[in-house]
C-alpha positions in Angstrom: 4.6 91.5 -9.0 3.4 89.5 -12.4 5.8 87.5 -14.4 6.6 89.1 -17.7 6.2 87.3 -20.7 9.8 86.1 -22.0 10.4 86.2 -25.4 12.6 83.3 -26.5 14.9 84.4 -29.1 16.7 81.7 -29.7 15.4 78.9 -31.5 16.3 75.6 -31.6 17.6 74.4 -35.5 18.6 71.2 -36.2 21.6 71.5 -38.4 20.9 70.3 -42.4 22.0 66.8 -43.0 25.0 66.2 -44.6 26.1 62.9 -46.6 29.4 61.7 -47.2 30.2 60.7 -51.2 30.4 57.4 -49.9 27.0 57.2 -49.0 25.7 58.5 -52.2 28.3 56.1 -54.1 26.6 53.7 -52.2 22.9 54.5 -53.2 23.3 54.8 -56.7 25.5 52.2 -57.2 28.8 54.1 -58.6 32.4 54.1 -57.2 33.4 56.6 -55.1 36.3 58.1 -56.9 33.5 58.5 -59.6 31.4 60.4 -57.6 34.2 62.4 -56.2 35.2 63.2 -59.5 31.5 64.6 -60.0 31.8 67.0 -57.5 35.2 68.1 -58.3 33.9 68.7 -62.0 31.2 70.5 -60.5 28.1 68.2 -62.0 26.9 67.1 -57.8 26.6 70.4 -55.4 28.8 69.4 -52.3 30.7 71.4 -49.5 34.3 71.2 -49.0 35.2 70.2 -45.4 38.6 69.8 -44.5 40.1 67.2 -47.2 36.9 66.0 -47.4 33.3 66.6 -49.3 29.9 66.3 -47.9 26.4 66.4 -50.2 23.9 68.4 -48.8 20.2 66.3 -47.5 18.6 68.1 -51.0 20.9 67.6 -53.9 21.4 63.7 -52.4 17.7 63.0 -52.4 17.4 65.0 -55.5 20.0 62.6 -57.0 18.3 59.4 -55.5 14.8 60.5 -56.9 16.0 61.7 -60.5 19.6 60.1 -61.1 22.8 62.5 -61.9 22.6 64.7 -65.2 22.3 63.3 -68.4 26.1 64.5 -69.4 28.4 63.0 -67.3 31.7 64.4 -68.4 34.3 65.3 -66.2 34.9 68.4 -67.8 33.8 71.8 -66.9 30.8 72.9 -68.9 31.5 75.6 -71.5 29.9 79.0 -71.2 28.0 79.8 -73.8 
C-alpha cells in the first residue's frame, strides 16, 4: 500500500522578540526609570509581563532608527 501524503499542520514559529527597557535605555542612551515612565505614559508600545515590561522587536527598532516622539511629556495625550 502507497504512503499517503501527510499534511503538516503545525508550523514551526519562532516567537517575536521581546526587549527589556533596559536594553532600549541602553541604545538610546536614556535612564531606565525614563524609559519606563514612557511606557507607563503610553508614548513606547510595550507588554506588561508580570511586574515587568517588555518592547516588542518593531517598536524598539522603530525607536533606534527614528528616536522617540517629538513630545516627550509624561502626560497622557488629550483627546481632541
Amino acid at each position: 500500500m502507497p504512503k499517503r501524503a501527510t499534511k503538516n499542520t503545525t508550523q514551526a514559529t519562532t516567537p517575536p522578540r521581546l526587549h527589556e527597557p533596559s536594553e532600549l535605555a541602553a541604545t538610546i542612551h536614556y535612564h531606565v526609570v525614563t524609559v519606563r515612565d514612557l511606557i507607563r505614559a503610553g508614548r513606547i508600545r510595550a507588554l506588561k509581563f508580570g511586574n515587568g515590561w517588555r518592547i516588542p522587536h518593531d517598536e524598539f527598532e522603530n525607536i533606534v532608527e527614528n528616536g522617540l516622539p517629538v513630545n516627550l511629556s509624561l502626560a497622557p495625550e488629550a483627546q481632541a
